[in-house]
Structure formats: structure tokens, C-alpha cells
N, C-alpha and C positions, 0 to 999 in steps of 0.2 A: 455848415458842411466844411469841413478839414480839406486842402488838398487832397490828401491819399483818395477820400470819400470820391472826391470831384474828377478823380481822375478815372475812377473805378468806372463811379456813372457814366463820363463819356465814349469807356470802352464799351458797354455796352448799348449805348445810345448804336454808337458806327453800326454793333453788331444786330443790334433790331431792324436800322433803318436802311443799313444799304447791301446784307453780307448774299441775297439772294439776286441781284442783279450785278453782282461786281463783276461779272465777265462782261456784260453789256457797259456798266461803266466805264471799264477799262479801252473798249472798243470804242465809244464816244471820244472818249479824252484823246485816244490817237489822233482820229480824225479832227478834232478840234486842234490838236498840239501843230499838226502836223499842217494843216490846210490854212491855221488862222493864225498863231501865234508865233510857231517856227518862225515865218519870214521877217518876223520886226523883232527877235532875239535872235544874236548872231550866233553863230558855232562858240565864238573865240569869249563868251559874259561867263559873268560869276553870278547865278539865277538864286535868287532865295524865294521857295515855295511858303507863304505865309499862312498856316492852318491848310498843312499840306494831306491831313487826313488820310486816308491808306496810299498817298502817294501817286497818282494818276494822272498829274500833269507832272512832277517833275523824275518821272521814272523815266517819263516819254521826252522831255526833251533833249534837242543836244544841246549840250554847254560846255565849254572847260572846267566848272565846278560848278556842281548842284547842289546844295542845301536847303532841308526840310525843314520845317518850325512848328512844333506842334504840343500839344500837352498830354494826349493820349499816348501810354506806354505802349502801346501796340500797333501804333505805325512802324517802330521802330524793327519790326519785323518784316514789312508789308517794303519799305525803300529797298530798293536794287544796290547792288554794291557799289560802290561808288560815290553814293548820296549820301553826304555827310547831314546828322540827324540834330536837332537843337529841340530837348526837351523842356520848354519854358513857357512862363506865364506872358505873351508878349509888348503887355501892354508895362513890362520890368525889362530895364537894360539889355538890349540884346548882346550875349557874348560875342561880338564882331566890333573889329575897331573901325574906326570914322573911315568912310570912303570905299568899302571894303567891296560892294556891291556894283551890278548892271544895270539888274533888275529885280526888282520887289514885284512879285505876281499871288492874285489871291482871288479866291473864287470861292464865292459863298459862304462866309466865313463872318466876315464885321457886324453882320448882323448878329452875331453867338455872344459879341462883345455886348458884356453886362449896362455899364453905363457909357457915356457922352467922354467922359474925361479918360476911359480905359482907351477910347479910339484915340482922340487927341494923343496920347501919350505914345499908342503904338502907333502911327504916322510920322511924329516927329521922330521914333527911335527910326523910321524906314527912310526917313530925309537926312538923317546921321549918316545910317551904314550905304546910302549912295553916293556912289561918285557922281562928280560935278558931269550933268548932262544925261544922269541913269534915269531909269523909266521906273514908274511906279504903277503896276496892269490890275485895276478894281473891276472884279464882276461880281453881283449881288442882285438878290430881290429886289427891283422898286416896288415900294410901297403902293405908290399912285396909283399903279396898275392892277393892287393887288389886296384888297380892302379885305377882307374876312380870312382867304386861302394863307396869308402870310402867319397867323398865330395858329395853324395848326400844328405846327411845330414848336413842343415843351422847350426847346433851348435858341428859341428866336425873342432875344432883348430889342434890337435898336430897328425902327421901324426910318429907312434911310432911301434916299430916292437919289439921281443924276445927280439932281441941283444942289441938295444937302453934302452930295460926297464933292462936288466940285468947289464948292463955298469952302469947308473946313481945311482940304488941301488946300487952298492958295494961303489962306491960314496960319496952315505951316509953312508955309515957304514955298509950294509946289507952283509951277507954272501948267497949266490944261493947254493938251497936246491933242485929245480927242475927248469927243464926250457923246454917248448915244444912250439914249433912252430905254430905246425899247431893241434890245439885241438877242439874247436866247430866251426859247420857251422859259416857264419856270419851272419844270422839271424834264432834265433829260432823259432821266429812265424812271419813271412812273409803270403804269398798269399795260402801257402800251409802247412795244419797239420798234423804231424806225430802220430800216436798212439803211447803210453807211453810204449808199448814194444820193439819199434823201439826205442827209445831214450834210454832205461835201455840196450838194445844188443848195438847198438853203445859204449854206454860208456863202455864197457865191453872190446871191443873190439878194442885195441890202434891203431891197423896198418890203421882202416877203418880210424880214426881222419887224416890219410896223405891223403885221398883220398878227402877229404872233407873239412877240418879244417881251417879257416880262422880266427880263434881268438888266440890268443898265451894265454898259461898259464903259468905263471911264479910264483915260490912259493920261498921266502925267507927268512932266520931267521935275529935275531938279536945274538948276539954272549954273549953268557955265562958270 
């Protein structure tokens, strides 16, 4: 399969798998932007959304510059003005020069990545384009927690848990800032929706994430 092919596919992957609940998801991502991530991203970073997909975390946050990174052509419709758009394969050079970043934030996404060395690669370009002491925000399926449910999804390669994403970051350079296991269900908008005040009292509330939590969050610096 050609890029052009590759890219086609994943347009239409977006538009199978999420174009009927995008108002739910979009409603999710506020309250998650806004209740959990807003406060450890300042107003004043330069945010790079990694496999920023129709856009939903980094439409919603504030930042003095927002930047998308994705490969599907049709995000580039879906980002708010403002959000500067990088359409690229990112495990290749990111067009951003050395230092250039706050924060690298990425949600659900590393796991799409084909092999071991495309991660490797796209890490070390995310330890490049940070500045000394910027944060690099991993959310993702853990595996551990999730034996058969993880491959129902055709464009799910790397089968990655806490421990694996916390090992390969130090790897590259990263020093582990935070590291949790079990933190979001593993799907936010499934067959069933939550009222936004269940979702604000969950995040509130750490111990519920062990009862429930199928996504590991892992947060890592770059070192001073």
C-alpha cells in the first residue's frame, strides 16, 4: 500500500469508527482538557497534539500555539483556526527545529504505530523538538489489562503497557514524571454515554481509575 492508499484508508477508518459519536466525543475531551490536562499545561506552551485525529484535544486547549500532527487529510478540516496542521508520517523528521516545544501530548495513537523502531524513532524526534524540562503526556491501551478487546481494532500494531512505554522513554532520554497503570476506561464513547458529571467525579477521584482504568497514563520530562 502507497501512502496516497494509506492515507485514504485512514480517512475512512476516522469516518467508520468515530463520525457518529463525535459530538459525545468532543464533549468528553472538554471535560478531560479542561478538568485534567489544562492545569499541568500552561496558557503561555507551544502544545504539539501527536495523532491529533479530528482534533479534540488540541482544539480544546489553551496555549500560545497549538500544533496538529497527523497523516489523515481530513483533520486538516476538523482543527480550529489557529492550530497549525503537520501532515506527516511521524516516526520521519518532524518539520520543527530543536527545542521548539512544551509539550508533546498523545492519546491513543502509539499503538497505530506499525513497528518497535517507528516508536523509537518517533520519541526520539518528540525529545528533539522539546525544550529542556518539556513534558511528553502518553495515553494509550494497556495491553495487560486488555488480552483479546485490544485487536478488535484492524489498525492496532504495538501491543504496549505502563512499563514498556516507561522503559523505552528513559531510553531516549526521558526522565518518568508520573506513571499510572490503570487511568481511563478503554473507551470513552462506546454503546454507552456518561453525563459529564460522571466523567468530572471519576477524574476527581483516583482510587475509582483502579476499578475501571484500561488506558495507562504516563507523563515524562526532558531533563534540564
Amino acid at each position: 500500500m502507497n501512502e496516497t492508499e494509506w492515507k485514504d484508508e485512514l480517512a475512512r477508518e476516522y469516518a467508520a469508527r468515530f463520525a457518529g459519536a463525535d459530538a459525545y466525543r468532543r464533549s468528553i475531551w472538554r471535560v478531560l482538557t479542561a478538568d485534567f490536562f489544562q492545569p499541568i499545561i500552561g496558557p503561555d506552551a507551544v502544545v504539539l497534539d501527536l495523532g491529533c485525529g479530528w482534533g479534540e484535544f488540541i482544539n480544546q486547549i489553551h496555549a500560545a500555539r497549538r500544533i496538529g500532527m497527523d497523516l489523515n487529510p481530513e483533520t486538516r478540516e476538523r482543527l480550529h483556526a489557529g492550530v497549525e496542521f503537520l501532515e506527516q508520517n511521524c516516526a520521519e523528521p518532524w518539520a520543527l527545529p530543536d527545542g521548539e516545544l512544551d509539550v508533546v501530548f498523545t492519546s491513543n495513537f502509539l499503538e497505530h504505530l506499525r513497528t518497535k523502531d517507528e516508536l523509537r524513532a518517533t520519541l526520539a524526534e518528540a525529545h528533539r523538538c522539546l525544550k529542556p524540562g518539556g513534558r511528553l503526556i502518553c495515553l494509550g491501551p494497556n495491553i495487560k489489562y486488555l488480552p483479546g478487546h485490544y485487536w478488535d481494532f484492524w489498525d492496532h500494531y504495538l501491543p504496549l503497557t505502563e512499563l514498556a512505554m516507561t522503559e523505552v522513554l528513559r531510553l531516549q532520554g526521558f526522565t518518568i514524571e508520573r506513571c499510572v497503570g490503570r487511568f481511563l476506561p478503554y473507551r470513552m464513547s462506546g454503546q454507552r454515554t456518561w453525563p459529564m458529571w460522571i466523567v468530572r467525579a471519576f477524574l476527581r477521584v483516583p482510587w475509582l481509575w483502579w476499578t475501571v482504568g484500561r488506558q495507562f497514563l504516563v507523563v515524562a520530562r526532558v531533563a534540564r
